[in-house]
Structure formats: structure tokens, C-alpha cells
Backbone bond lengths (Angstrom), bond angles and torsions (degrees), N, CA, C in turn:
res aa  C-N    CA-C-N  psi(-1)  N-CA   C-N-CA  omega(-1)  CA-C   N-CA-C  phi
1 X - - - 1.439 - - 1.523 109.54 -
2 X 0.802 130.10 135.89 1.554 156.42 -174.84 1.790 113.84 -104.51
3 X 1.109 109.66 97.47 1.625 135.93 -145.86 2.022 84.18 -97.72
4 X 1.399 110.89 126.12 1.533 99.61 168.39 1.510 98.03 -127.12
5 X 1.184 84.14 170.69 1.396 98.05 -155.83 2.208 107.77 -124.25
6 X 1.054 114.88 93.78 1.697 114.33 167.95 1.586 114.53 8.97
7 X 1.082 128.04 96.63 1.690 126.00 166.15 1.343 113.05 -0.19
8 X 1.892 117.36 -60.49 1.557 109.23 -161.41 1.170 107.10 -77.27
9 X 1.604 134.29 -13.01 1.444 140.93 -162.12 2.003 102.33 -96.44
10 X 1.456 96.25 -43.97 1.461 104.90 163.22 1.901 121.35 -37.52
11 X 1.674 88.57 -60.16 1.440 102.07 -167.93 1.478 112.71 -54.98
12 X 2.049 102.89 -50.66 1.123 109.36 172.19 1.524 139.44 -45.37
13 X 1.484 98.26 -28.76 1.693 113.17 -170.92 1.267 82.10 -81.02
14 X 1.526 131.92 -89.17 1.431 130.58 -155.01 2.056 100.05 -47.08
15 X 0.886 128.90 -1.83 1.016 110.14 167.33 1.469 114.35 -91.22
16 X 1.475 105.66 -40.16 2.001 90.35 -168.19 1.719 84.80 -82.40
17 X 1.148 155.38 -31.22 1.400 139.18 164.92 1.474 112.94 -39.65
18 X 1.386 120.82 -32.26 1.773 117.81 168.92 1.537 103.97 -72.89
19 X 0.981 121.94 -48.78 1.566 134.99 -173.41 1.755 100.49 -50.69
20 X 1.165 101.10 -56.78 1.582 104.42 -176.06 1.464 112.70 -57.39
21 X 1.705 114.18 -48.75 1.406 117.69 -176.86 1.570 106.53 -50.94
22 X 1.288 94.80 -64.23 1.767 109.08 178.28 1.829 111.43 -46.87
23 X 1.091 107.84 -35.24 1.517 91.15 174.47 1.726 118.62 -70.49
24 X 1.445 98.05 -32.07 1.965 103.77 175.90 1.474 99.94 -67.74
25 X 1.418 144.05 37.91 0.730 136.98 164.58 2.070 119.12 -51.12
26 X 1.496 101.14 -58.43 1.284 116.66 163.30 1.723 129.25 -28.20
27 X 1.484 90.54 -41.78 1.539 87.33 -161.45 1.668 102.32 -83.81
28 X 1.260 119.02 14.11 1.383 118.32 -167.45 1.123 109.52 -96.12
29 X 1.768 160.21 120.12 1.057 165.18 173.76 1.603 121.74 -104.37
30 X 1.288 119.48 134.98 1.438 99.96 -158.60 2.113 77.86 -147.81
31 X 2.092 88.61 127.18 1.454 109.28 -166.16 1.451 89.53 -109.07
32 X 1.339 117.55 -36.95 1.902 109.74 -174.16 1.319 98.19 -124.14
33 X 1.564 112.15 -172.40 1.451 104.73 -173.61 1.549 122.48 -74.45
34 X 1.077 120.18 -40.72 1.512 134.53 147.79 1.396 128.63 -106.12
35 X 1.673 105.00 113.06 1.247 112.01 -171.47 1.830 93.91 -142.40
36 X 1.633 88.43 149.40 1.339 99.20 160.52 1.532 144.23 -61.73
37 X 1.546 115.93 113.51 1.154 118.33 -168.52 1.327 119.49 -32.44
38 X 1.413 123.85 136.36 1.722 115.11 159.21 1.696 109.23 -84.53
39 X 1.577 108.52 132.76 1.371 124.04 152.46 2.135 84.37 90.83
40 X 1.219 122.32 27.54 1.194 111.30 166.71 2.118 101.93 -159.56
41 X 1.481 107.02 130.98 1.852 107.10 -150.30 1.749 65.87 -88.53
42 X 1.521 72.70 168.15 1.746 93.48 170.31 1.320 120.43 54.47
43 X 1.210 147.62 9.14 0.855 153.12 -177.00 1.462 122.50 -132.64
44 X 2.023 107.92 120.29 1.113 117.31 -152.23 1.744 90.72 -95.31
45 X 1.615 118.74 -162.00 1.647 115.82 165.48 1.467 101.23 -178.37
46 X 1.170 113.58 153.54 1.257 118.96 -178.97 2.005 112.54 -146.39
47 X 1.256 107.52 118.86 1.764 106.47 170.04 1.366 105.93 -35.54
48 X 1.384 100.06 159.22 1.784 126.69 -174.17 1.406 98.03 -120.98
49 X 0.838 137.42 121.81 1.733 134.10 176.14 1.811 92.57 -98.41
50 X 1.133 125.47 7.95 1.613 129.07 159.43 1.422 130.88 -112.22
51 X 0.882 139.54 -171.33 1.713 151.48 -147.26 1.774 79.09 -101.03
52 X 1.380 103.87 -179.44 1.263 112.39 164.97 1.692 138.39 -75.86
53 X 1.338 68.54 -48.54 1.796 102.29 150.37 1.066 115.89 -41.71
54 X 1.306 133.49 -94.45 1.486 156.52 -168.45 1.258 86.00 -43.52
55 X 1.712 132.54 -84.40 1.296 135.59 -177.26 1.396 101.57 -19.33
56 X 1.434 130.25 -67.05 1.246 131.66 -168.38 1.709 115.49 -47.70
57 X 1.297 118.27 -60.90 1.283 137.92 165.88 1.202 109.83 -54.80
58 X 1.373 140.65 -27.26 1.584 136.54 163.55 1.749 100.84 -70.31
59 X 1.220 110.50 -50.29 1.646 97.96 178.83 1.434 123.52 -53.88
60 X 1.533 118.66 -43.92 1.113 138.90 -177.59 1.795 92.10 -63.35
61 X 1.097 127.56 -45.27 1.891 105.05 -176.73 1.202 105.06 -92.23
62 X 1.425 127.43 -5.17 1.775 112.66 164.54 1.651 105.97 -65.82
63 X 1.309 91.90 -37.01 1.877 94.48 -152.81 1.589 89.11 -72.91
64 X 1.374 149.29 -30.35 0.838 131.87 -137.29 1.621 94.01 -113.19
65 X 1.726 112.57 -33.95 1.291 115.85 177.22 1.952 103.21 -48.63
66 X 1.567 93.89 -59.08 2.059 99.59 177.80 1.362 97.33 -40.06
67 X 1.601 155.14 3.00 1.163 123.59 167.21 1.858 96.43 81.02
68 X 1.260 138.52 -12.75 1.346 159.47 -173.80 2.226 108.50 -62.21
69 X 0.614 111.66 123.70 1.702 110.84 175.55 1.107 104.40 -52.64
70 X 1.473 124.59 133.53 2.168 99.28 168.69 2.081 62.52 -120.10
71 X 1.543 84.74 137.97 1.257 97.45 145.32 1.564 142.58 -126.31
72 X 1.409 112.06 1.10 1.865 118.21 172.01 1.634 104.19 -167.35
73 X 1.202 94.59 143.97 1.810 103.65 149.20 1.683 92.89 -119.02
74 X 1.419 94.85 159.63 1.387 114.33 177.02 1.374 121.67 -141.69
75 X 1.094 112.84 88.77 1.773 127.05 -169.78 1.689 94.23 -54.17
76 X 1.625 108.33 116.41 1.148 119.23 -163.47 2.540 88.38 -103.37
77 X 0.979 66.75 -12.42 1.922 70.63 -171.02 1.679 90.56 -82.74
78 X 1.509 129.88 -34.29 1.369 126.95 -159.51 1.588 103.21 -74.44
79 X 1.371 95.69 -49.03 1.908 120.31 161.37 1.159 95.97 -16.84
80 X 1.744 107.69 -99.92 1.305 127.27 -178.23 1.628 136.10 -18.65
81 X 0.999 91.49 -43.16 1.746 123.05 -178.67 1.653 101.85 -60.66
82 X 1.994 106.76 -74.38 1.415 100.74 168.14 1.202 126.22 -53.05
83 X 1.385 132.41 -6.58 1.349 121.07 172.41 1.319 128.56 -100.94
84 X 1.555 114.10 3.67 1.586 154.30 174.12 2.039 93.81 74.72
85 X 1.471 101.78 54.47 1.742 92.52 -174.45 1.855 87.17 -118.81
86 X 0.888 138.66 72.84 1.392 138.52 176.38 1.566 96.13 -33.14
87 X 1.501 105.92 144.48 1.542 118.15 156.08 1.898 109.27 -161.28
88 X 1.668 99.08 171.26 1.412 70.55 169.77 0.956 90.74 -118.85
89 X 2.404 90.73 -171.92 1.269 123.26 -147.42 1.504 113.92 -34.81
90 X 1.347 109.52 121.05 1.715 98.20 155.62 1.324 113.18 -148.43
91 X 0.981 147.20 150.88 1.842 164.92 161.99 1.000 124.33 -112.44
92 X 1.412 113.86 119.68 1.566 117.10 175.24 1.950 95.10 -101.16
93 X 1.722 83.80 137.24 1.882 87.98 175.18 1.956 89.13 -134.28
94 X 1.395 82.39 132.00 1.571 113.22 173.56 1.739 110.18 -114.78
95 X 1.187 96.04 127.86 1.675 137.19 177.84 1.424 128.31 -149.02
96 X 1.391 116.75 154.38 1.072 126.55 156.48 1.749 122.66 -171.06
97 X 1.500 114.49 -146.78 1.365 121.56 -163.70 1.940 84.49 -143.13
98 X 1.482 107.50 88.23 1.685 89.08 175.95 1.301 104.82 -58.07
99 X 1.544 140.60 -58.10 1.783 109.39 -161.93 1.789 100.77 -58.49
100 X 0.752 117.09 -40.64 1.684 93.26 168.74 1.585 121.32 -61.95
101 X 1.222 116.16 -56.21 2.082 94.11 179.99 1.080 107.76 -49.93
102 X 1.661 131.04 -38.85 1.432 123.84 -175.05 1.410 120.64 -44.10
103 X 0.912 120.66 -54.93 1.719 137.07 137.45 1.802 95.46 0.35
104 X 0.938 106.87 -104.00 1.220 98.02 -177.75 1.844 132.67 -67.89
105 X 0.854 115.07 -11.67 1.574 123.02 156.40 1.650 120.94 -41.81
106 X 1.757 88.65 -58.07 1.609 107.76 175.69 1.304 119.69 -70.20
107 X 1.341 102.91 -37.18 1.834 84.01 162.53 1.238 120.47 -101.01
108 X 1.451 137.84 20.60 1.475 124.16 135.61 1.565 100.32 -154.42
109 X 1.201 126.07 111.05 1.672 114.32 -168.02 1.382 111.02 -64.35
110 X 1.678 115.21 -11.42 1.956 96.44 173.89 1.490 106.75 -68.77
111 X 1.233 128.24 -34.50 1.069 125.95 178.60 2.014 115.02 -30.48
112 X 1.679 89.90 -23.25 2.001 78.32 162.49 1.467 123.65 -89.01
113 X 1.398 113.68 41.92 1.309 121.59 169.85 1.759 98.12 -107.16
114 X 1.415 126.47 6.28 1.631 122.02 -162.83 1.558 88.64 -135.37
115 X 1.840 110.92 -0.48 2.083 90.73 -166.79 1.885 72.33 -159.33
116 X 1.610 76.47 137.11 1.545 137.05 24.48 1.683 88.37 -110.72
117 X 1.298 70.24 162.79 1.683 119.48 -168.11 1.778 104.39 -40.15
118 X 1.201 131.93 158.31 1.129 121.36 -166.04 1.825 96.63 -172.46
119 X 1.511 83.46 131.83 1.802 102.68 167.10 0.934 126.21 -125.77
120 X 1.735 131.91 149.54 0.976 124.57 -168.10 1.205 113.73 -138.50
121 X 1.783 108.55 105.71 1.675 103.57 172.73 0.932 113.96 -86.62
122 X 1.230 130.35 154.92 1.471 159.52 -140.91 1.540 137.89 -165.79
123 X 0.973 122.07 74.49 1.795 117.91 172.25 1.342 105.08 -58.45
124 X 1.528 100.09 119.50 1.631 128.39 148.83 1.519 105.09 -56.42
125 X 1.320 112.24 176.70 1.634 132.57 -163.90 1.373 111.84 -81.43
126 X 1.340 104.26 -21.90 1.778 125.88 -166.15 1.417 100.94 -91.08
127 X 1.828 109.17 -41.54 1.581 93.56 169.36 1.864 72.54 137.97
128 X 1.342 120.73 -46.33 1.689 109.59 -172.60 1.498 102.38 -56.13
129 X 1.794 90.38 146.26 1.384 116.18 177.94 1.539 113.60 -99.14
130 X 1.158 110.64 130.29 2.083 107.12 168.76 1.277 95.37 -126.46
131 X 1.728 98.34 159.31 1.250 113.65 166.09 1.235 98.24 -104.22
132 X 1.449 135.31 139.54 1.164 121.17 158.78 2.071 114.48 -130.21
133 X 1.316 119.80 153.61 0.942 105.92 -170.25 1.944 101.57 -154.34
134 X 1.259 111.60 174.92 1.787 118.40 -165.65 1.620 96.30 -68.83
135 X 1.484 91.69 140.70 1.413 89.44 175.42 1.779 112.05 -110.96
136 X 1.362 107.00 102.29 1.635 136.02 -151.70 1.797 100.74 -41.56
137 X 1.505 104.42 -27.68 1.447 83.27 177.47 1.649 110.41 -67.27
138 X 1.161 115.53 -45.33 1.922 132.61 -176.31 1.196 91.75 -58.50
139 X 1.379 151.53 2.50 1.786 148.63 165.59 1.624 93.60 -97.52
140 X 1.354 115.15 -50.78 1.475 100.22 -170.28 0.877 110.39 -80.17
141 X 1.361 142.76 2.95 1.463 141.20 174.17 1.634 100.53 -96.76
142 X 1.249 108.18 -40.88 1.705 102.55 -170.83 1.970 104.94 -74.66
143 X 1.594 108.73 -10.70 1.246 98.85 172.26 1.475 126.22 -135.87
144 X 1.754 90.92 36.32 1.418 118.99 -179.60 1.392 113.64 28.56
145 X 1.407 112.37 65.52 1.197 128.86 174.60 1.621 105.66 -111.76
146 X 1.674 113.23 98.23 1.110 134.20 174.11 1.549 125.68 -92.88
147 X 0.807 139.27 -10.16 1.524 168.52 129.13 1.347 149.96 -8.11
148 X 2.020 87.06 -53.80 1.232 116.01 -175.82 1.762 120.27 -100.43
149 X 1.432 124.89 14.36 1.075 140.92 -176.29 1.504 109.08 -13.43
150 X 1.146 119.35 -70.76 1.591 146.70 -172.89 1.693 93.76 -48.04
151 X 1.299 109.80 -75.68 1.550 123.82 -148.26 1.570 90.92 -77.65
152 X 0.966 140.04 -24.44 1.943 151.48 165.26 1.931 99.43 -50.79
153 X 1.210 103.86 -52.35 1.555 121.38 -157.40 1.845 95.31 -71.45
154 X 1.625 105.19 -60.63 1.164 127.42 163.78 1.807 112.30 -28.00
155 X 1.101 106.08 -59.60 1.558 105.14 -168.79 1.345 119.27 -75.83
156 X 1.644 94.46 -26.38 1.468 111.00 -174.92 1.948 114.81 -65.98
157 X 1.945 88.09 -45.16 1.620 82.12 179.65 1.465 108.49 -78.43
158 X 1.378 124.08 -16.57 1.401 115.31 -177.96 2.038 117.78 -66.99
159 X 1.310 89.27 -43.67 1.638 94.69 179.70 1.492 108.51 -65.40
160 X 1.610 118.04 -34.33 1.372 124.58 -176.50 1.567 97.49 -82.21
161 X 1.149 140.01 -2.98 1.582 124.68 150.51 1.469 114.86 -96.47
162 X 1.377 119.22 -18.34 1.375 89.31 163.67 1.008 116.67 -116.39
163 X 1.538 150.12 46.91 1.205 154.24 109.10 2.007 113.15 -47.93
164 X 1.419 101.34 -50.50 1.300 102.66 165.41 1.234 133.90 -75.60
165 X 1.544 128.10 12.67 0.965 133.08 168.80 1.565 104.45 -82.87
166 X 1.140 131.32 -15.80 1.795 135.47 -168.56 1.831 99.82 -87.16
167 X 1.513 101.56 -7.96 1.696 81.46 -160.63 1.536 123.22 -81.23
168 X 2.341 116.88 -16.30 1.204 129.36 179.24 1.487 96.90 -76.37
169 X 1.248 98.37 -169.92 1.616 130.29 -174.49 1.251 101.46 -88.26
């Protein structure tokens, strides 16, 4: 059974669940340019050689150059602030390609709990910025989506170019 939960109680949970992610900012260590998070599955990350900001606004003209929907950033620190829960900087930016998420919708519709697609910059404690974001094979496994080989591969190199678009000067 599948328990729902009131819009404002919804919003609230997925919010201190961002708050929490965003605070493990620290524990994340990054040896190559994209590497898998420590202490979080599925989840790839890559340094920002920009502000948070800028990072943000560099994602927003990759995604938009790909011809790609950007549809939100969401200042997860501004959140925080109105709720007197200090954290630092972080932004979630949501995009995608609907005939591609559809792709995955259709073969399991929870799968729209992972799309559209979503990144998350983030200042560490030190002051470095990552983007980090799902790493599409760990979605098709968590929503046993066997099927979608092509459109998996597809999303994978697309998010992994524009995460890597933040890393020059």
C-alpha cells in the first residue's frame, strides 16, 4: 500500500530530506572528475571550478544550448534560511527531454520520482563546489528498467556533459 501524504507535509518532508543531503556535503571526496559519491548509492559528482551561482547559470546554458527543457533551480540555502535552518549554498536544477523521460515513465511510472533529471550544486565546507547528480544506470536498476538500454546510455552521456560543462574557466 502506498501511504500519501497532504501537499504541505509532502513539500515539507522533501524539503528537510534536501536539507539533510545538502548538509552531507562534507563527506563527499572527489579523486577524478566524476566519481561516485561517498556515503550516498547512486550518486555520481563532479567539481565546479565556479561560484554556485555561475555553476548554476552554466547548467542552465548547457541544458538549454542541448535544445533540453530546463525547468527550475531551487535555492535550497534560501529554503533553509526561511525556516531559520541555516545551511550552505546549494541548488537543485531540474531539466529534461520529455520524449526521453517518457521512456522511462512507461516502463515503470515511479520512475517519475528520478525525472526529470536533476542536479545538484553544492558548496562543501572548504568553499568547493560539485555538481552532483543520479547515476541513470542505479535508476534503472532501482526501477528495474531492463528495456531501456539506449535511452539509459542516452541520459547518462547527456547529464555527464552537462555536469562537465562547469569544470573549465
Amino acid at each position: 500500500m502506498i501511504r500519501t501524504l497532504p501537499v504541505a507535509a509532502s513539500i515539507r518532508r522533501a524539503f528537510c530530506i534536501s536539507v539533510m543531503l545538502a548538509a552531507a556535503g562534507p563527506a563527499f571526496a572527489a579523486s577524478t572528475p566524476t566519481t561516485a559519491a561517498e556515503h550516498a548509492a547512486g550518486i555520481l559528482r563532479a567539481p565546479s571550478s565556479h561560484s554556485v551561482e555561475d555553476t548554476v547559470a552554466r547548467i542552465k546554458t548547457a541544458v538549454e544550448a542541448k535544445g533540453i527543457k530546463y525547468f527550475v533551480a531551487i535555492d535550497q540555502q534560501q529554503l533553509g534560511a526561511a525556516a531559520n535552518l541555516p545551511i550552505r549554498k546549494s541548488t537543485l536544477v531540474l531539466f529534461g527531454n520529455p520524449p526521453l523521460g517518457v521512456q522511462f515513465l512507461s516502463a515503470n511510472p515511479y520512475a517519475g520520482l528520478d525525472w526529470p533529471v536533476r542536479i545538484l550544486v553544492a558548496q562543501d565546507a572548504d568553499g568547493t563546489v560539485y555538481v552532483a547528480y543520479s547515476d541513470f544506470d542505479w535508476i534503472a536498476a532501482r526501477y528495474d528498467i531492463t528495456n531501456r538500454a539506449a535511452q539509459i546510455k542516452m541520459a547518462s552521456e547527456v547529464a555527464g556533459s552537462i555536469a562537465g560543462s562547469v569544470a573549465g574557466k
